[in-house]
N, C-alpha and C positions, 0 to 999 in steps of 0.2 A: 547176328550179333551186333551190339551197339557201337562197341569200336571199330568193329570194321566197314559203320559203316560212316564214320568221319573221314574226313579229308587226309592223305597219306600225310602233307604237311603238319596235320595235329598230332598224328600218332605217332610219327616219329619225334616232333617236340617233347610230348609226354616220355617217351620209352627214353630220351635224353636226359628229362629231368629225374627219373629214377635214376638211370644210370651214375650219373655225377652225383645226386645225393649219396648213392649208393657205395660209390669211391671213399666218401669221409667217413667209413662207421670207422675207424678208430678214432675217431673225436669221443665215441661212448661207447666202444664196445672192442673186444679184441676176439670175439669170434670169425671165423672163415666166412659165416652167411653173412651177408650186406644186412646193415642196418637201418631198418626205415621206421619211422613216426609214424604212425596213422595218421595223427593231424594233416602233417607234413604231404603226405600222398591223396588226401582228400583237397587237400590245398590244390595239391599239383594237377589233380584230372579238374577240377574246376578251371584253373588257368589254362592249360591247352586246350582245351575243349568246348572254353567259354558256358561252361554250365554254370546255372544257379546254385550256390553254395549252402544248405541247408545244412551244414555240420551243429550249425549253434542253437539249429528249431528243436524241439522236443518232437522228433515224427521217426517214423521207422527207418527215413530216408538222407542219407550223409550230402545227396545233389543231386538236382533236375537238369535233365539233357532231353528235347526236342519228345514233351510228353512221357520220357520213363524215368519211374524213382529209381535211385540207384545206392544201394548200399554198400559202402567202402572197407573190404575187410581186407589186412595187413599179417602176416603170421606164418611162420616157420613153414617150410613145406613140409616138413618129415617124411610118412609113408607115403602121402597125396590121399590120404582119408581120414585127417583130422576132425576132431570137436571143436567147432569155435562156438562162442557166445553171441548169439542175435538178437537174446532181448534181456531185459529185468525188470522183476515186479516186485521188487521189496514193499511197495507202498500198496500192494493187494492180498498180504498174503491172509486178510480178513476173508478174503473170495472165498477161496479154497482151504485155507483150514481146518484143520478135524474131514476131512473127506478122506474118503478111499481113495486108495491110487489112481483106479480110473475116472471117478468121479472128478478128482486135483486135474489129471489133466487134460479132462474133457474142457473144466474151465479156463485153463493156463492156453487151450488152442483157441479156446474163443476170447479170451483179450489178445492174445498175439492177432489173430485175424480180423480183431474190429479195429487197430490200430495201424493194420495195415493199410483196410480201404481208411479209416481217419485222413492217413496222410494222402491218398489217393485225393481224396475228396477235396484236402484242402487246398492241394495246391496242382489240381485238377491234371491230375496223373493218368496216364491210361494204361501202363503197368508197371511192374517192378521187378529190378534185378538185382542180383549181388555180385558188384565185381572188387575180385581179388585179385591180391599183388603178393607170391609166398614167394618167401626168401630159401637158397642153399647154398651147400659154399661154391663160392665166387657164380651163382646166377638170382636172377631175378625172373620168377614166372607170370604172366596175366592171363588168368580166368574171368569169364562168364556163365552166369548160372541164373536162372528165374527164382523167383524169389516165390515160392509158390506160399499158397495159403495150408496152414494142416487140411487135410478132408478129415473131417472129424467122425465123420460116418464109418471110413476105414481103419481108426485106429486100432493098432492090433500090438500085440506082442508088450504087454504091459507087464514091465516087470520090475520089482524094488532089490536093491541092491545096498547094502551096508547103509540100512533104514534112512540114507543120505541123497539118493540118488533115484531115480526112475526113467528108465529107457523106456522107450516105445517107439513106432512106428507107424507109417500112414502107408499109403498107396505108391506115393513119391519116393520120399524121403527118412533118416532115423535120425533120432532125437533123443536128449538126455535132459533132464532136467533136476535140478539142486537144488532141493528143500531147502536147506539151510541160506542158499546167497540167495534164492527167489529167480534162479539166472537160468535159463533155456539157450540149450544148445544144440545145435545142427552137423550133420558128419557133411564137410565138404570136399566133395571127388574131385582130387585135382592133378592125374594122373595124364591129361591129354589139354596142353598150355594152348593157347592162342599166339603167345609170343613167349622167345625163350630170349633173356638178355643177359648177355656176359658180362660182367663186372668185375674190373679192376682194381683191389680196393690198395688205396695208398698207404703207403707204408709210414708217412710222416705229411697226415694232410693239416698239422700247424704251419708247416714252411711251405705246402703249396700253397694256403691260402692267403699267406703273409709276400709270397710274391708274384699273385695274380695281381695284372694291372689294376683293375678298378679298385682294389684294395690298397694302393700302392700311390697314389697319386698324389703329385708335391700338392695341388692345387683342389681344392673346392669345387666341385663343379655350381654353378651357377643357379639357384634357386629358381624355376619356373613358376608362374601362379599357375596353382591347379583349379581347370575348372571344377566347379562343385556340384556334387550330385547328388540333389535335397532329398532323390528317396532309398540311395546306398546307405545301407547300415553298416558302421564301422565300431572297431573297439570304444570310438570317441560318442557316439550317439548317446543322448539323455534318454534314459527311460524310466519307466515306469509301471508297476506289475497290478493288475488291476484282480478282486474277484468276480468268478463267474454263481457264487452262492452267499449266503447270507447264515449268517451266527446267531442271528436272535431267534429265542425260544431255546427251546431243550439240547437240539441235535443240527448241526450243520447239516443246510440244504438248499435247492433252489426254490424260492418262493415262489406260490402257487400265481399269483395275481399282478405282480410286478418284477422288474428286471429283465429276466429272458422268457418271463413268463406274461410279460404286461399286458399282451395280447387279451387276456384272459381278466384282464382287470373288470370289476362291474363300471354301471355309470353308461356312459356314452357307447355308442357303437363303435366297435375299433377294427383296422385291419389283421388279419390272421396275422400276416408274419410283422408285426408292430411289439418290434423289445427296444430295449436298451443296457449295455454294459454299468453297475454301479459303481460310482467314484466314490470312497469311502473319505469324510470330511476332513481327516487327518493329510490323508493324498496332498489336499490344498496349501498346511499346513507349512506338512515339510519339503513339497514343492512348488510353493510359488512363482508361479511364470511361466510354470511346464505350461500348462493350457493356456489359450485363450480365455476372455471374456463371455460369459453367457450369450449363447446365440450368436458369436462370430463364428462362422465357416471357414472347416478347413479341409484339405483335404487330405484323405486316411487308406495307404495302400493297401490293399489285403494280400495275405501269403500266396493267393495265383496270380500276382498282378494287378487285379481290376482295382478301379479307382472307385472311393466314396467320398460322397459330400458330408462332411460328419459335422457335427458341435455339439456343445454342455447344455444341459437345459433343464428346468427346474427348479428347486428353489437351493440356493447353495452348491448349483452347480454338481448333483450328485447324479445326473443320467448324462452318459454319452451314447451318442445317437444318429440315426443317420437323416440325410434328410434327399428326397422322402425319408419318412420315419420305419414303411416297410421295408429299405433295401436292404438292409443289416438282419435283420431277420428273415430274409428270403435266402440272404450268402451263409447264415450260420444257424439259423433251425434245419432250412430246407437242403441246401450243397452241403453242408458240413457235417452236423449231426444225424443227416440221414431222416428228420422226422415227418409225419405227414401233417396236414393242416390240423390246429386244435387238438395235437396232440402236444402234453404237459413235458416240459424236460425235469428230468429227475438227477438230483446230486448220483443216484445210482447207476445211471446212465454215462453221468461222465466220468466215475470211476472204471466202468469197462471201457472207457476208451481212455484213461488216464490222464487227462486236464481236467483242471479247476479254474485256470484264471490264463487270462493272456498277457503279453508283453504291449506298450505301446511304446514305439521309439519317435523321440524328436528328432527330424534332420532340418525346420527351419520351422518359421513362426506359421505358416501354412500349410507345413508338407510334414507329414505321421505316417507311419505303419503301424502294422499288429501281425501280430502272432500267436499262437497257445503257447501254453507254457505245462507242463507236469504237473499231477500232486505235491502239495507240498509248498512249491513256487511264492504264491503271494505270502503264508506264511512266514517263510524264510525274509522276502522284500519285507514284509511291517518290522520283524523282528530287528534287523539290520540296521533299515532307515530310523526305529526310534532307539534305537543304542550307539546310535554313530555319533 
């Protein structure tokens, strides 16, 4: 198990931080079970535990701990074999439409399982769990569980239920899944805890928290400078949503000869993994100063850490690119998308793994990240940015 096998000092920190959150659910609730936030409890196992906080990526996975994805689920114990929600594909439901039950969920298992290794891949995972935090009156329980992939070979027991619903099952695990929300759900056995914690919840936690000391204080405490951490992503980060396809002609897609395809450009001899990201000229537009200058170097973190030498290049600044000009394409055709040399990326392709466009954050005039972002994503950014 992953929590046990951190240091007693973290796991006691963590099982703390429930606890005391735990104490205030009447601030929002007047139930017996302790009331917790997911956010809140994603927060929390990031901060003891010092994991990477992936709640705000668009991947299967809520935070990175020492190699495994770790998904944070929060929710009622009830019987300890509840249906929780593990994924949605509102923006797919073109895939699977008009198909027979089995056919819907043959396909529904294979985007949940390409989007599992996705986030493997991209933030170079070696496997993946789901850990839970279920609430009952006055305790707080913590589960462990692998996040397995469907076996799509064994799916069995395929059944439709009030033309809304279809259950079925694998070799592992059972599963339901909602036509109408597009939303897949999983039964999670949560009958035998890892930790059971007792929770005291306060009867009036306005007045305790109005006379906890650090709440309380005649005086200010004194302003430190915080050092700054140019490649922390914070609420405050400038960014900016980039596409990974192109709109001109008929039908959205990835261009056969240029962008993530450049490789394949005619003309000169080019490196296999030779792309570039396009900067659409508006970008420049309504964010002037976000980038550099054509051909300054900067440099651009990728979602597993590694560092790139990137800059704008072209004419109008509309390719960003790494330099080499191969390394951006050996981390995002060959690690990411999974493809082999000279073979073509297809907008189809990244609808079964669900991105279209990335995120780039500013944290200084040298220092950038990236990340994917969902369908949908940069649409939403153009719409935004030109109506604000």
């Amino acid at each position: 198990m992953l929590i046990t096998k951190q240091t007693r000092d973290k796991q006691l920190t963590y099982y703390r931080m429930l606890k005391s959150t735990g104490s205030l659910s009447k601030l929002f609730s007047e139930s017996l079970s302790p009331y917790l936030v997911s956010r809140n409890v994603e927060n929390a196992y990031c901060e003891a535990f010092e994991a990477d906080n992936l709640g705000r990526a668009d991947c299967s996975a809520d935070a990175a701990l020492q190699g495994v994805g770790v998904g944070i689920k929060t929710f009622l114990h009830g019987n300890g074999r509840t249906l929780q929600k593990i994924a949605e594909f509102n923006k797919d439901s073109d895939l699977y439409r008009n198909k027979s039950p089995k056919d819907l969920i043959e396909t529904v298992a294979t985007l949940r399982n390409e989007r599992i290794e996705l986030t493997k891949r991209t933030y170079e995972l070696d496997s993946m769990i789901y850990h839970c935090v279920t609430r009952g009156p006055g305790k707080i329980y913590v589960f462990e569980s692998p996040m397995d992939l469907i076996d799509i070979s064994y799916i069995k027991n395929v059944k439709v239920s009030n033309k809304n619903t279809i259950t079925f099952e694998d070799n592992r695990n059972e599963y339901s899944f909602n036509i109408t929300k597009s939303t897949l759900y999983k039964r999670f056995h949560t009958e035998n805890p890892l930790v059971e914690i007792d929770v005291k919840i306060l009867s009036n936690p306005y007045l305790a928290l109005a006379t906890m000391k650090d709440f309380n204080q005649e005086t200010l405490p004194v302003k430190e400078e915080a050092i700054p951490l140019p490649l922390e992503v914070t609420d405050h980060a400038e960014s900016i949503v980039l596409p990974l396809f192109s709109d001109r002609g008929s039908k959205r897609h990835v261009p056969e000869k240029s962008g993530l395809n450049q490789w394949n450009a005619s003309g000169r001899a080019r490196n296999a993994n030779e792309i570039y990201i396009p900067v659409p000229s508006w970008i420049h537009k309504e964010f002037a100063g976000f980038f550099p200058p054509r051909d300054q170097s900067f440099q651009l973190r990728l979602p597993d850490k590694g560092l790139l030498s990137a800059k704008l290049c072209q004419e109008n600044r509309k390719a960003l690119m790494s330099n080499p000009n191969s390394a951006l394409g050996e981390w995002l055709l060959r690690q990411v998308m999974n493809l082999g040399e000279k073979e073509l990326l297809t907008y189809a392709q990244l609808k079964v793994l669900g991105i279209d466009s990335v995120v780039v954050y500013k944290h200084s005039e040298s220092h950038y990240s990236i990340d994917f972002c969902e369908i949908g994503s940069y649409d939403h950014f153009e719409s935004e940015s030109k109506n604000s």
